[in-house]
N, C-alpha and C positions, 0 to 999 in steps of 0.2 A: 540730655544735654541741658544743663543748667544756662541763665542767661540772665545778661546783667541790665541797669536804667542805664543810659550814660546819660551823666550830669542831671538837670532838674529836668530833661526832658521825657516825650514819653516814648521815646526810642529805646526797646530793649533790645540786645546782639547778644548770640551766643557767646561763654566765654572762648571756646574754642572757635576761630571764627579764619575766613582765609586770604591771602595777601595775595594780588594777580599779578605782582609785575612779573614775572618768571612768562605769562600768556602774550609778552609782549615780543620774546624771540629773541635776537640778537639786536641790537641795536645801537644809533650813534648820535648825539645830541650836541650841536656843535664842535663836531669835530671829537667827543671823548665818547666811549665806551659807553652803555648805559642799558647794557641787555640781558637777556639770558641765552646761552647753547641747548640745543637738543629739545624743543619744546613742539609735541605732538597733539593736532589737535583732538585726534582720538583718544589720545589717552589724559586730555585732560578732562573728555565727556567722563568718562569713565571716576573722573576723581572728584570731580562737580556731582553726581551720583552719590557718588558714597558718600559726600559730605552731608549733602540735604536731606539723605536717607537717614541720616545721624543726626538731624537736628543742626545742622549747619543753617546759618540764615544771613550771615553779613559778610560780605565779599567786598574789598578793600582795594580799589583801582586807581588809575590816575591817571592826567591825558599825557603825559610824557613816555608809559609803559609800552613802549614802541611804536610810541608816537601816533596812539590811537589805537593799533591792532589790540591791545588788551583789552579796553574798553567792547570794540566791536567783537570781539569773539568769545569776552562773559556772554554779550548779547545773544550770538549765535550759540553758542551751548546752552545756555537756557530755554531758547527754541526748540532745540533740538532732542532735550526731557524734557517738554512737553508741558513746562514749569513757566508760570506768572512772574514777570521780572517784578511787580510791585508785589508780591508778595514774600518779597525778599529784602534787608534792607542791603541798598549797595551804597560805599561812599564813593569818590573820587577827587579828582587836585590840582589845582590850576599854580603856575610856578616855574616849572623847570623846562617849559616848551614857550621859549617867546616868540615862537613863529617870524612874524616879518614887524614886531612891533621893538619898539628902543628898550623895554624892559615888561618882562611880561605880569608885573601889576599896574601898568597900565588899563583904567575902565576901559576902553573900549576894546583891547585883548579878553581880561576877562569874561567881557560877554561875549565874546565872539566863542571864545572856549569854553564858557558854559554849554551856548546853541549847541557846539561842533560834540560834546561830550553828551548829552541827550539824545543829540542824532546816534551817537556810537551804541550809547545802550540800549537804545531805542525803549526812550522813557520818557515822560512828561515834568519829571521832577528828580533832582539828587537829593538822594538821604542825607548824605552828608558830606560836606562842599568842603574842603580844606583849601588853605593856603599852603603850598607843600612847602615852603620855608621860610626862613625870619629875615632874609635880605630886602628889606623892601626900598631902600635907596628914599625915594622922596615920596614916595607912592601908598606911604601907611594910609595917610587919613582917606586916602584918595582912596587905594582898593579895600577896606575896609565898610566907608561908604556904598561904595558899588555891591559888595556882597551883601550888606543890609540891604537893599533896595532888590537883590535877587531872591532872599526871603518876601520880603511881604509882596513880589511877584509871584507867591507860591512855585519856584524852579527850586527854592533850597530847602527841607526841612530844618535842618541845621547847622551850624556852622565850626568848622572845626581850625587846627592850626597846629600845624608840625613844623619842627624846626630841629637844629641840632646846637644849640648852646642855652643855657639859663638865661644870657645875654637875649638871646634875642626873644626869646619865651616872654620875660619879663618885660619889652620892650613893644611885644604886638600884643600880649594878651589883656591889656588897660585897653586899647582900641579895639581890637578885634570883638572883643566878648566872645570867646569862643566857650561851646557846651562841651568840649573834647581835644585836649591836646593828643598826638602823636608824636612818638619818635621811637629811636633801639630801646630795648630793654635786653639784658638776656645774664644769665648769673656771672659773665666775666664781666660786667657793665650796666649798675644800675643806678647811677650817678643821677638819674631824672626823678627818681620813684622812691628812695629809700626816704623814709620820715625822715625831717628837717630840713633834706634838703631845699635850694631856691625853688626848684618847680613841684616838688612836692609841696611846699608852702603855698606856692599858687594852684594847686589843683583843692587841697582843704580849704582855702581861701575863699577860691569861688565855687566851691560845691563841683567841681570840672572832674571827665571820666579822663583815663587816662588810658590810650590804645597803644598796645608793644609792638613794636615790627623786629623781627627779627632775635625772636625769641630762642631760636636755636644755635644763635649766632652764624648764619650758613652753615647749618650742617657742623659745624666743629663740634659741638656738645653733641653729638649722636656717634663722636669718635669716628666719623668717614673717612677721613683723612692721614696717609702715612705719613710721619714728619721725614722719613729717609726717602721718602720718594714725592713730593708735593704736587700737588695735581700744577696740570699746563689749563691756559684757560683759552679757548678762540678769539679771533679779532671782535671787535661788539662787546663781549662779556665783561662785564664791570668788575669782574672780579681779577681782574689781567692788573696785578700791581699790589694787589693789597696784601699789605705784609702779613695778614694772619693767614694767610696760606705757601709762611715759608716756613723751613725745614726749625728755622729756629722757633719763634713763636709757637708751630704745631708742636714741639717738642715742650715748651712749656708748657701745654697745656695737659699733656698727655696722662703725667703721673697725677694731675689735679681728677682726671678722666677716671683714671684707675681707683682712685680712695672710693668715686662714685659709683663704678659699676661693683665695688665689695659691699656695698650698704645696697645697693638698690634693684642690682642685675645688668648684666651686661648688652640684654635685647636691646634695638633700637627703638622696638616700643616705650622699652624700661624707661629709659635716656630719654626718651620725648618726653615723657609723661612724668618725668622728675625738671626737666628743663619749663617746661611750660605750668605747672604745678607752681613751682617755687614764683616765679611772676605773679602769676594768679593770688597769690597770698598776700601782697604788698595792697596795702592802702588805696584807695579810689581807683583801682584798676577796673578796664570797662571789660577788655580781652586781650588774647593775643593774636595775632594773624600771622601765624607762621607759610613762608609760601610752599608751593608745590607745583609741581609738574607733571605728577601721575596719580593713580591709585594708590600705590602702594603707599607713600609719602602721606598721605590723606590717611589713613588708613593708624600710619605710625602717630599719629599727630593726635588721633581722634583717642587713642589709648589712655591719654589725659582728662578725656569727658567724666564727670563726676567724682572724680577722685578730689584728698585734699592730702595735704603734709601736716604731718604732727610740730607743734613749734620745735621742738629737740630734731625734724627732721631738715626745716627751713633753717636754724641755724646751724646744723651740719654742713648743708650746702653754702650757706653766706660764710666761714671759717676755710671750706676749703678752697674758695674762689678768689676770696679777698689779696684785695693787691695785685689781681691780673684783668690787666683791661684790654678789652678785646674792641 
């Protein structure tokens, strides 16, 4: 398993690395959806295993991932292989859970939810602290300030900063100074990462890694999905609405699906390992955190580890994606 610096710091992550919100269950965060169905916690031991058996080292959390149970049960499975939570790096993300406060970049939430996010992992320090989005209403300099001050209380290695627009990218990352943005990445949408673009400018700018979530775009680029029969999603599950899991959409994607598995193989290892691959090629990329929920998923993902694409094979994939945004 190869593995990269992110940013000028001296944090290396594997590039194949893993995303926990899935370990947080079903879940519901002011009233909407914001979980996953069918998440066992034996069989996520089993997939925490294969990973770090493989050189897996960065696990990618956050306290809204049902609402702390992801946090607390990275914790518990690493327990339970018998594995050093500091010899691991983990990040996690303050943002999307204002608990009882008016907006939750308010200083005194943040630390409240740093504490409560330490206690979950049962750690003395987060690797890497993000702001999990760019809304920050009046609260930039404010919570900004407070996570500088959670670094040189040694709670934060580093600090990172996800969002979902160049708008607000551009807008927190002058104040923030973050060593790591987050956000999607995945070949129907890479609108953050392709050279030139706003956030791509700011990642060369400032020397910044850039971490992909959602690199397989749930599962659609591993072809799971029948567009004549679209999956149903449970109450909780964030995925209950999103139009890429309808009959049309899946349908567009499908003959894109097909050009891929005549060039590359039609396994879902193939499909992993050509999805995460093609990210991995772009510019200041740190890794990707594809998530999971078992072995096998783990396993698909890891197929990726040390491979690369030929440039004739990265623009094969950018020609037949172009123009579908997912």
């Amino acid at each position: 398993m190869k593995t990269r610096r992110l940013g000028t710091s001296e944090i290396e992550v594997s590039e194949i690395s893993l995303g926990c919100w899935t370990m947080g269950g079903l879940n519901w965060v002011n009233g909407q959806p914001n979980g996953w169905a069918n998440v066992d916690e034996d069989e996520i031991v089993a997939a925490v295993k294969k990973a770090v058996d493989a050189g897996v080292n960065h696990f990618d959390n956050a306290d809204v991932y049902g609402n702390g149970k992801a946090e607390q049960m990275l914790a518990r499975v690493l327990k339970k292989l018998g594995l050093k939570s500091e010899e691991f790096i983990i990040a996690t993300k303050i943002g999307h859970f204002p608990g009882t406060a008016a907006h939750a970049y308010e200083s005194a939430h943040i630390r409240h939810q740093c504490e409560q996010s330490l206690v979950n992992l049962q750690r003395e320090y987060i690797d890497i602290y993000y702001f999990h989005h760019g809304s920050f209403g009046d609260h930039l300099e404010e919570a900004a300030a407070t996570m500088d001050a959670l670094v040189k209380e040694g709670k934060v290695r580093i600090k990172g900063q996800s969002a979902y627009s160049a708008d607000d990218f551009e807008r927190a990352v002058p104040v923030v100074k973050p060593q790591v943005l987050q956000s999607w990445a995945h070949a129907l949408d890479t609108q953050f990462i392709t050279p030139g673009s706003r956030v791509a400018n700011l990642l060369e700018k400032n020397k910044t890694s850039y971490v992909a979530f959602s690199p397989l775009c749930q599962g659609i680029l591993l072809d799971k999905f029948d567009p004549e029969n679209p999956p149903a999603f449970e109450a909780g599950d964030h995925r209950q609405g999103d139009k890429r899991f309808t009959t049309e959409f899946l349908r567009g994607v499908q003959p894109k699906l097909e050009k891929i598995k005549a060039r590359f193989g039609s396994s879902t290892e193939a499909l992993a390992a050509v999805a995460l691959n093609y990210i991995l090629s772009f510019p200041n990329l740190g890794c990707v955190i594809p998530g999971f929920r078992n072995e096998r998923q783990v396993a698909c993902n890891l197929a990726a580890a040390g491979q690369t694409l030929s440039a004739e094979d990265v623009e094969f994939i950018r020609s037949t994606f172009v123009n579908q945004r997912g």
